[in-house]
C-alpha positions as CSV (number, residue, x, y, z in Angstrom):
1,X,-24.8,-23.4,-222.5
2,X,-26.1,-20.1,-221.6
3,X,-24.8,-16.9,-219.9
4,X,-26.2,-18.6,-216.9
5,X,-24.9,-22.4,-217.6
6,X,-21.6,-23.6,-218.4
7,X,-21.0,-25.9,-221.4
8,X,-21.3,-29.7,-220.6
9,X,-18.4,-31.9,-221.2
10,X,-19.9,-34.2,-223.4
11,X,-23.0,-34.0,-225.2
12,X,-24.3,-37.4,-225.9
13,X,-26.8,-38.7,-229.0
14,X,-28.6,-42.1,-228.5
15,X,-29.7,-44.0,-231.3
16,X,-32.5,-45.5,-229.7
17,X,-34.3,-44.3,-226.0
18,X,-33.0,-47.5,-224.3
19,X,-29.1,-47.0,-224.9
20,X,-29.7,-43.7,-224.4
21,X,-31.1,-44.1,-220.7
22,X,-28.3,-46.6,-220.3
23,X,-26.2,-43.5,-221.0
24,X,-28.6,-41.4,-218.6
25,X,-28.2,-43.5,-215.9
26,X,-24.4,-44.0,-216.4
27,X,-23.7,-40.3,-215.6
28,X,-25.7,-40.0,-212.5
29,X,-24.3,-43.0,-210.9
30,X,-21.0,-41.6,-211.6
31,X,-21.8,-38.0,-209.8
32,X,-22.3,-36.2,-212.9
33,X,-25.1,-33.6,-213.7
34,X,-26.9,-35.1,-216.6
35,X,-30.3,-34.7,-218.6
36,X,-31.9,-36.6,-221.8
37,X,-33.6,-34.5,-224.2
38,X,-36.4,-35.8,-226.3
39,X,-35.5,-33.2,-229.1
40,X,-32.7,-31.0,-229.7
41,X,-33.6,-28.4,-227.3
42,X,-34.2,-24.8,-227.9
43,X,-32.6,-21.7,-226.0
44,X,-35.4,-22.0,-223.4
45,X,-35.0,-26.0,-222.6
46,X,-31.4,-25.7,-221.4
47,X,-31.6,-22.5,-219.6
48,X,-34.7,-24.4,-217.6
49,X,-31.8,-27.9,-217.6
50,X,-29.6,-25.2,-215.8
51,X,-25.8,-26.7,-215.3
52,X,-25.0,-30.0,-217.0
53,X,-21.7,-32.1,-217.3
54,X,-23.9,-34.2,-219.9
55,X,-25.9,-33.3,-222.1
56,X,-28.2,-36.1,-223.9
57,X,-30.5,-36.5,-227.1
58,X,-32.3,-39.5,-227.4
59,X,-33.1,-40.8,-231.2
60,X,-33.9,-43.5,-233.4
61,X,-31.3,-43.4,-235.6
62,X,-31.0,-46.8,-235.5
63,X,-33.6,-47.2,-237.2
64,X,-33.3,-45.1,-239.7
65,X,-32.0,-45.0,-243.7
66,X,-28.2,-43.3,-244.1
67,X,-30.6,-40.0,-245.8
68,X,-32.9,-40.3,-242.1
69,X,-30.1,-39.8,-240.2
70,X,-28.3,-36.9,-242.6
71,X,-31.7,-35.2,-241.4
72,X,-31.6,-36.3,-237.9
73,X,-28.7,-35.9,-237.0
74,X,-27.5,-32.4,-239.0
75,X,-29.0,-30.5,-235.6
76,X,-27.2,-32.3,-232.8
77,X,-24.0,-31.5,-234.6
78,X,-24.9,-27.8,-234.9
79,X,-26.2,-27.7,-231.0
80,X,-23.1,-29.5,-230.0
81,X,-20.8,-26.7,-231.8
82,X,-22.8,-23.8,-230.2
83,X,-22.5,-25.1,-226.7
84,X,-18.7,-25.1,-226.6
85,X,-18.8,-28.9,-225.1
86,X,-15.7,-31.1,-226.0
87,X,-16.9,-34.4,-226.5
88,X,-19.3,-35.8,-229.1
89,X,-20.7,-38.7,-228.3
90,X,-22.6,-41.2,-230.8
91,X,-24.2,-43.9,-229.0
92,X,-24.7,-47.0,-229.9
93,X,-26.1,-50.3,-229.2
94,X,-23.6,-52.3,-227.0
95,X,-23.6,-54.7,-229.8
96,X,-23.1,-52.3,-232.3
97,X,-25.8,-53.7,-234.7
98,X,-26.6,-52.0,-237.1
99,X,-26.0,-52.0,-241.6
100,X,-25.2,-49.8,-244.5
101,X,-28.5,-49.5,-245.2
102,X,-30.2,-48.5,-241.4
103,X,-28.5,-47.6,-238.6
104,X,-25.7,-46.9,-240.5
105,X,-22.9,-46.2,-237.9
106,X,-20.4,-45.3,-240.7
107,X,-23.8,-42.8,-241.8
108,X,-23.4,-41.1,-238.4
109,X,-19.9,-40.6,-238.3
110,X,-19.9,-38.8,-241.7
111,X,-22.1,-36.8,-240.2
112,X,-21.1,-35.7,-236.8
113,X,-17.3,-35.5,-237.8
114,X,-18.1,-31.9,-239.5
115,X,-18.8,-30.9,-236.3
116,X,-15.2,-31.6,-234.1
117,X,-11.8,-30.6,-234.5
118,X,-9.9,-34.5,-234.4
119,X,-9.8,-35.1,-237.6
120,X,-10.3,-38.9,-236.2
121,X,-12.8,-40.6,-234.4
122,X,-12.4,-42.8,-230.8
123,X,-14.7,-46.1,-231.1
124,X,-14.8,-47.9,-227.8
125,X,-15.6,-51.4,-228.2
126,X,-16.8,-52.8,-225.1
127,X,-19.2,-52.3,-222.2
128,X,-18.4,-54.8,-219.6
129,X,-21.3,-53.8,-217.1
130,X,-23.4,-55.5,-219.8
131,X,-20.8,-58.5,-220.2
132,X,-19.4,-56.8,-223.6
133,X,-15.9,-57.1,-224.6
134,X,-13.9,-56.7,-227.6
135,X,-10.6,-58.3,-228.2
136,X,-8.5,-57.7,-230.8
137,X,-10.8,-55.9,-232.6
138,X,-13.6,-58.6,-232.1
139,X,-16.8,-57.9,-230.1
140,X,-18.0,-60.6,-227.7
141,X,-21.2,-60.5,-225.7
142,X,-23.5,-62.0,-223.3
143,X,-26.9,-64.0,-223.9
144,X,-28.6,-62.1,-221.1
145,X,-27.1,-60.7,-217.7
146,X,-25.1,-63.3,-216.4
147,X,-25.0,-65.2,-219.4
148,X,-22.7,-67.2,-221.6
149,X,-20.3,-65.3,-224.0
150,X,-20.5,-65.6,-227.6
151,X,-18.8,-63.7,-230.6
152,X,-21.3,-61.5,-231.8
153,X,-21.3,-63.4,-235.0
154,X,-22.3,-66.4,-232.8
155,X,-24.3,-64.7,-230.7
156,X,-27.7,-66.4,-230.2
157,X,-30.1,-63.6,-231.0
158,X,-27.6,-60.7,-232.4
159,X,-26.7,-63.2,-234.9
160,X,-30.5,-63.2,-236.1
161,X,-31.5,-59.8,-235.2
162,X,-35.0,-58.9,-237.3
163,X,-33.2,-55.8,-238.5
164,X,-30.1,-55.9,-237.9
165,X,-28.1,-59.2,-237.8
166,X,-24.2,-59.3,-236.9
167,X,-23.0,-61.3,-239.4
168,X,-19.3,-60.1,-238.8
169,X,-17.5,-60.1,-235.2
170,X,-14.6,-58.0,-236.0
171,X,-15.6,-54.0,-235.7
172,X,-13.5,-53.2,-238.2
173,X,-14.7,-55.1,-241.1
174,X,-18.1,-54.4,-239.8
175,X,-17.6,-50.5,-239.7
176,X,-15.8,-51.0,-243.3
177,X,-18.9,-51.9,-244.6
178,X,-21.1,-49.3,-243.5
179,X,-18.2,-46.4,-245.4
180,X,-15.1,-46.6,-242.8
181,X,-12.5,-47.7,-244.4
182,X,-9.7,-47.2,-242.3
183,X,-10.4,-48.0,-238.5
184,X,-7.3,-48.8,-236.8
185,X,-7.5,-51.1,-233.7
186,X,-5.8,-50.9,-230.3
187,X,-5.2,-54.3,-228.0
188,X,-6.6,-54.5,-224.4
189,X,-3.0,-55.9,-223.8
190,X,-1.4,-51.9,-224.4
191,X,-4.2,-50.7,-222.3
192,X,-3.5,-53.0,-219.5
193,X,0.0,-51.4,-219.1
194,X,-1.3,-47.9,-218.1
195,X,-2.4,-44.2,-219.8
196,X,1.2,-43.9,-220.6
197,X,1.4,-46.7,-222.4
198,X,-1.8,-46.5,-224.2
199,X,-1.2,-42.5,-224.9
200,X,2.0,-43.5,-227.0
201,X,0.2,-46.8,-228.7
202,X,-2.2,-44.3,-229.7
203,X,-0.1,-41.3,-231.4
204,X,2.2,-44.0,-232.8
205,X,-1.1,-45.0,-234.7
206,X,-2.5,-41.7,-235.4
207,X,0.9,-41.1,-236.8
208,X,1.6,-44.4,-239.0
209,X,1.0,-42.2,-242.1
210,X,1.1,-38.9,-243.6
211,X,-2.6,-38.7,-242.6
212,X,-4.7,-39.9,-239.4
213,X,-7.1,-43.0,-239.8
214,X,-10.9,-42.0,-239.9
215,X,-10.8,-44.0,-236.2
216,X,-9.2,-45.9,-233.6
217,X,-11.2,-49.0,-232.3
218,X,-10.0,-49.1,-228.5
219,X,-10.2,-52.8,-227.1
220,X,-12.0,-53.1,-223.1
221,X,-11.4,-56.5,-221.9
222,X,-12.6,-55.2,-218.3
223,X,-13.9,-52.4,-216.6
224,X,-10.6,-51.3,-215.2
225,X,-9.6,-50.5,-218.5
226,X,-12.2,-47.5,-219.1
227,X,-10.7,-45.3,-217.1
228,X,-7.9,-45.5,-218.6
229,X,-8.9,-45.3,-221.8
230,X,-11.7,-42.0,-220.5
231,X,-8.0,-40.3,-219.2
232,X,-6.3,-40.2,-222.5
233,X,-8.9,-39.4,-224.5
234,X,-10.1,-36.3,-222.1
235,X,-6.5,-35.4,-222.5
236,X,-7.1,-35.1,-226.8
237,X,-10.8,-33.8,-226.2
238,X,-9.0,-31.0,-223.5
239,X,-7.1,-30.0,-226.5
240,X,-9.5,-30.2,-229.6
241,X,-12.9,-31.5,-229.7
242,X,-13.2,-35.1,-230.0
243,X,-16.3,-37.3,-231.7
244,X,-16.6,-40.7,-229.7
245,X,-18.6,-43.6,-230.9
246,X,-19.7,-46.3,-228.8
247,X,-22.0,-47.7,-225.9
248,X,-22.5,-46.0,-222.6
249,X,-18.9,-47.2,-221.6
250,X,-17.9,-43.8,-223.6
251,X,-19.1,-41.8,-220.5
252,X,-18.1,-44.4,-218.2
253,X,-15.0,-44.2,-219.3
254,X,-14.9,-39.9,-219.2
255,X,-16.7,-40.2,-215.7
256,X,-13.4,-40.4,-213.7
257,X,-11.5,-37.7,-216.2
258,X,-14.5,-35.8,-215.1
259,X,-15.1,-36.0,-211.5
260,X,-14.0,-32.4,-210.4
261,X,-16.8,-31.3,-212.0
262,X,-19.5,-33.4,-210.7
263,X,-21.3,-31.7,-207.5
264,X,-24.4,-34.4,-207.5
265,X,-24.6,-36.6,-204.4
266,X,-23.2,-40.7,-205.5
267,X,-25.5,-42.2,-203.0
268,X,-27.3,-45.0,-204.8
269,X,-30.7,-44.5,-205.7
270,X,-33.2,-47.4,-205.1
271,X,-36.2,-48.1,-206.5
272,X,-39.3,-48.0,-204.4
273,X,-42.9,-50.1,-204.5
274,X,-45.1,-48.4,-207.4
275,X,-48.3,-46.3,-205.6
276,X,-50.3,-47.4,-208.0
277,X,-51.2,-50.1,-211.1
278,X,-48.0,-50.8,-213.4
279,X,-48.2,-50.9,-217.4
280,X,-45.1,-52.8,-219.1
281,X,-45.3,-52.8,-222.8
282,X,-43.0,-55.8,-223.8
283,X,-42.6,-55.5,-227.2
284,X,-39.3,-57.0,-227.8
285,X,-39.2,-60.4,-229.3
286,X,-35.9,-61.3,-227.5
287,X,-35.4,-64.6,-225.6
288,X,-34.2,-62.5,-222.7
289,X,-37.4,-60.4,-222.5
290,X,-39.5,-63.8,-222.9
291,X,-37.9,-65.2,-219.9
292,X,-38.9,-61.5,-218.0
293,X,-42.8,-62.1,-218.8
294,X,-42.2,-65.6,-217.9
295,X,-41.0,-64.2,-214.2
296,X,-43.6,-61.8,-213.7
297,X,-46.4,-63.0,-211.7
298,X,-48.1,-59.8,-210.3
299,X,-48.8,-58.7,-213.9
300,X,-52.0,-59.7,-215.5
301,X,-50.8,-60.5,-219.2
302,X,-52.2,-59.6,-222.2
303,X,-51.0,-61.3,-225.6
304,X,-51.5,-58.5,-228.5
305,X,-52.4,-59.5,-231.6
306,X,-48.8,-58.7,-233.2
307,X,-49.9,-59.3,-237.1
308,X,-52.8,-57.0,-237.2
309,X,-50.9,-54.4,-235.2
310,X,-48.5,-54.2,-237.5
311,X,-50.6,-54.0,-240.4
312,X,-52.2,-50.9,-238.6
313,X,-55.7,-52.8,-238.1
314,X,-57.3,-50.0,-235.9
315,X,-60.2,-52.1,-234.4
316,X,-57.1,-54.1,-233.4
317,X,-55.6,-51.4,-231.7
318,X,-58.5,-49.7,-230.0
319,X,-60.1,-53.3,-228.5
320,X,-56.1,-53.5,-227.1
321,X,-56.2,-50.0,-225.8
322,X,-59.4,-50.3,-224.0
323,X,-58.6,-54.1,-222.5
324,X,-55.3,-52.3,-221.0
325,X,-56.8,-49.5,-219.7
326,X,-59.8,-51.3,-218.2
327,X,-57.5,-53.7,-216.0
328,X,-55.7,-51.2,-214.8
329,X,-58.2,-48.8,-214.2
330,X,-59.2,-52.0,-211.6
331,X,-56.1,-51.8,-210.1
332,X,-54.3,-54.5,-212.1
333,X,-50.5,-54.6,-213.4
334,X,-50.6,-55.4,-217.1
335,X,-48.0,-56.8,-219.3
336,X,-48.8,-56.4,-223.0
337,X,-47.1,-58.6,-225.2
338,X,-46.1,-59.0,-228.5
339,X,-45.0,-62.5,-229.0
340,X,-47.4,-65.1,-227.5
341,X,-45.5,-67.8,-225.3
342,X,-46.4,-70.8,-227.9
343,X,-44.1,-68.6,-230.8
344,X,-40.0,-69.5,-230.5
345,X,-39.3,-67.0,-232.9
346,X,-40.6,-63.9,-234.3
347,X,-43.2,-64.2,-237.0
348,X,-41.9,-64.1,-240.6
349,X,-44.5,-61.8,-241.7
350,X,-44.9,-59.1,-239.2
351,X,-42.7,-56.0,-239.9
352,X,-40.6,-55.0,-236.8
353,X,-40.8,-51.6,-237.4
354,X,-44.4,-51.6,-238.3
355,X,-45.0,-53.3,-235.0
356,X,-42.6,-51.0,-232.9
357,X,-45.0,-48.0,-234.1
358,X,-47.7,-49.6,-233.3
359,X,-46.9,-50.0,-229.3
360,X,-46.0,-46.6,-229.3
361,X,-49.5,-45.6,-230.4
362,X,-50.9,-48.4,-227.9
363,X,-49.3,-46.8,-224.9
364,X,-50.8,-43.1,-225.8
365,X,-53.9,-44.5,-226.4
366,X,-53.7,-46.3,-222.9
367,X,-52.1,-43.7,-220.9
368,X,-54.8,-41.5,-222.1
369,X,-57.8,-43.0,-220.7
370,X,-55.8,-43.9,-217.6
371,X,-53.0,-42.1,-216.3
372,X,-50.1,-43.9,-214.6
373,X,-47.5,-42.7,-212.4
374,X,-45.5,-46.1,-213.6
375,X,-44.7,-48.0,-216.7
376,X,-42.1,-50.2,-218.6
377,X,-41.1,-50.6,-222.4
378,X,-39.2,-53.7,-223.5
379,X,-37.5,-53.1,-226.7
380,X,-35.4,-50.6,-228.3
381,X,-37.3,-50.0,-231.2
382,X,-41.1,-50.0,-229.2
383,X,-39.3,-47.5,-226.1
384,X,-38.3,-44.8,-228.6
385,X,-41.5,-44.8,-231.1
386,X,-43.5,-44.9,-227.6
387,X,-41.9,-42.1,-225.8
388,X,-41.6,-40.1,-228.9
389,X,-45.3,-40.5,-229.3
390,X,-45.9,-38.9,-226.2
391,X,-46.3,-35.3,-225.0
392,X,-42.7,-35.0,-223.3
393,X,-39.7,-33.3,-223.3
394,X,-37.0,-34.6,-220.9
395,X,-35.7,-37.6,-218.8
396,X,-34.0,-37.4,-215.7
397,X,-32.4,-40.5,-214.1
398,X,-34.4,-42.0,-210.6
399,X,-32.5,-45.1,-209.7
400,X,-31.0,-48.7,-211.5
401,X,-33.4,-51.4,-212.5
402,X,-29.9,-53.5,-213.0
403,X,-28.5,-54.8,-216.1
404,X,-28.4,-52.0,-218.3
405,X,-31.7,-50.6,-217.4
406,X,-32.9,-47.6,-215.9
407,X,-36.0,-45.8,-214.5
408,X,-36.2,-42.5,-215.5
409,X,-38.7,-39.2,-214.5
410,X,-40.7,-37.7,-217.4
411,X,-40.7,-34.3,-218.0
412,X,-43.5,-32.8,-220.1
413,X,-45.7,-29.4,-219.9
414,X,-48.6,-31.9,-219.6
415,X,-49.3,-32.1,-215.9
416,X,-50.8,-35.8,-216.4
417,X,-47.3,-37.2,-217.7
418,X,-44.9,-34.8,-215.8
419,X,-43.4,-36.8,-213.2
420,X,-44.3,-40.3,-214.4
421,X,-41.9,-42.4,-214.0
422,X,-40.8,-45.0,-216.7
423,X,-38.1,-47.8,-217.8
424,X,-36.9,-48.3,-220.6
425,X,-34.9,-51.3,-221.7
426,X,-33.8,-53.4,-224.8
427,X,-34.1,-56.6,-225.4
428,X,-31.1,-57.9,-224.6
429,X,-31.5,-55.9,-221.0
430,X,-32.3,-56.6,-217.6
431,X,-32.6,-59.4,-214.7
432,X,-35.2,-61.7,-215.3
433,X,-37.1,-60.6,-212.3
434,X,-37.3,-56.2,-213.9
435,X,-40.6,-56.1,-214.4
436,X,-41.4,-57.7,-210.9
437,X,-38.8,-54.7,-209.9
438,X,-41.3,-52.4,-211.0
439,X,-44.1,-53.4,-209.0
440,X,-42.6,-54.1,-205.9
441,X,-39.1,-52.2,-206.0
442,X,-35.7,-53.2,-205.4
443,X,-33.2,-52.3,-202.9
């Protein structure tokens, strides 16, 4: 990175602060040296990181229109050519939801591309951690942790996402729509056989024509299969630089490929009982988050009035922020909510995003007239408009909250956030008992 500092292996971009945690976390289980950057960081930010083996950015380019994300994503691909790392890592949502018109996954690769020397691009389909699996070129996952499987097409709540509904299972008609034409599949069956066997499946299909595909979808039936998969494409990404699109299973896959460089201790990390009052901003509108607030006694709850938040009603916001800080300047969790328990569905006329910018503003507001050393954010929209709103550069990984969530440490030159501690989750994340986790730790 610097004279000082080696280049990482893999430099990671997360299209929303949840997955990107997920990522965060991912790499320090695994032994590897790893730090999420609010912002592309300067000269001076990584020679203060000192040595990674990853090297994240977390975003909101999920969020964001095809011309956002040009913008957005135009310095990762220049940071990632200047460091001399050799894998590019888009990451997504395990679900991979997302549309030509936001979130454009087809956007990002146009992007990014530019930036490696395969002229193709690795898309690994499955996280099973997170009970995510794609067969045959079709993407399956849970309702929850632990719960039933359905084809993302079928999926309870992907099916209906407020932004981004998965209308279409198999990745490669979805990807087709968002500009990637040609995205060649390989079955979990060739990958069950061995790197051998998947190395050959995969130049055979690199080499069906006179010129590669744009990418090769890579079926994960189980998590066996990721290492495997992480050997051969290290073995490409050894040889020219290599853009990989997917969940967090892209580093879990790399992590064994990568052990010799790894020099942190594996020792899990638990989480400990919080010193002090918790804040969980739950502004996901998920089933899966419901049944969280419904588990979470030691929380004083707070319904927010969702509607006039969204429609930027600043008495609204202020009455909410001074409520919040006022319990738990008492001493009292609190769990602000978006979606009272009487709703079953998300109101019609509140906008998401509106709504999602709206907690973020909620939780400065709070954290300003009371300082925490704990809080939560349930949604992948809310977490990154709320940490982006705040005065912080870095995340470093503390211990598993389970279930594709995280606590992370804040890093900021404000002395009042430096050091908080803070999870970050989507809405599809987490035991039901997290935010209990929070207060009272886990082991």
């Amino acid at each position: 990175m610097t004279p000082a500092n080696p280049a990482p292996a893999v430099v990671y971009y997360g299209d929303d602060f949840t997955g990107a945690t997920d990522t965060l976390g991912t790499a320090a289980r695994a032994g590897l040296r790893a730090l999420l950057f609010l912002e592309t960081p300067d000269a001076a930010r990584l020679e203060r990181a000192g040595p990674l083996d990853v090297l994240g950015i977390a975003g909101a380019a999920r969020a964001m229109s095809p011309e956002a994300m040009q913008a957005e994503l135009a310095p990762v691909a220049a940071l990632f050519h200047s460091l001399g790392a050799r894998v590019l890592h888009y990451k997504t949502c395990s679900t991979f939801d997302s549309a030509p018109h936001i979130g454009s996954i087809g956007a990002a690769v146009r992007v990014l591309r530019g930036a490696v020397e395969q002229p193709w691009t690795a898309i690994v389909g499955g996280q099973p951690n997170l009970g995510r699996y794609c067969l045959f070129g079709n993407l399956f996952a849970a309702a929850g942790a632990g719960g039933e499987v359905f084809r993302i097409d079928r999926h309870p709540t992907m099916s209906r996402h407020p932004v981004t509904p998965m209308h279409e299972a198999d990745l490669r008609l979805h990807l087709a729509g968002q500009g990637l034409a040609d995205v060649r599949s390989i079955p979990f069956t060739v990958t069950s056989n061995g790197a051998d066997a998947l190395g050959h499946a995969l130049q055979r299909t690199l080499h069906l024509s006179a010129t590669p595909p744009e990418a090769v979808l890579f079926d994960v039936a189980d998590a066996a299969q990721l290492a495997v998969i992480g050997e051969v494409l290290w073995a490409h990404a050894r040889r020219e630089t290599l853009l990989a699109v997917g969940p967090s299973s892209v580093v879990d896959a790399l992590a064994t490929a990568l052990g010799s460089r790894a020099d942190a201790q594996t020792t899990p990390r638990v989480v400990t009982r919080a010193t002090g009052p918790v804040l969980v901003l739950a502004g996901s509108l998920s089933p899966v988050t419901a049944r969280q607030v419904a588990a979470s006694p030691s929380f004083d709850i707070v319904w927010l009035d969702a509607p006039k938040l969204a429609r930027q009603d600043a008495p609204a916001l202020e009455r909410h922020a001074l409520d919040i800080a006022q319990a738990l300047a008492r001493g009292h969790n609190v769990l602000a909510c978006t979606r009272p328990p009487e709703q079953a569905s998300p109101s019609p006329d509140v906008d998401a995003q509106a709504l999602a910018r709206a907690g973020g503003e909620l939780l400065v507001r709070v954290l300003a007239q009371t300082p925490l050393r704990r809080v939560g954010v349930a949604g992948g929209d809310t977490s990154s408009h709320g940490v982006q709103a705040l005065d912080a550069w870095g995340l470093s990984y503390v211990a598993d909250m389970g279930a594709g969530a995280s606590l992370c440490r804040v890093h900021s030159d404000d002395a009042r956030l430096d050091g908080m501690e803070i999870m970050l989750k989507g809405g599809q994340m987490g035991t039901d008992d997290v935010f209990e986790r929070l207060v009272h730790g886990a082991g």
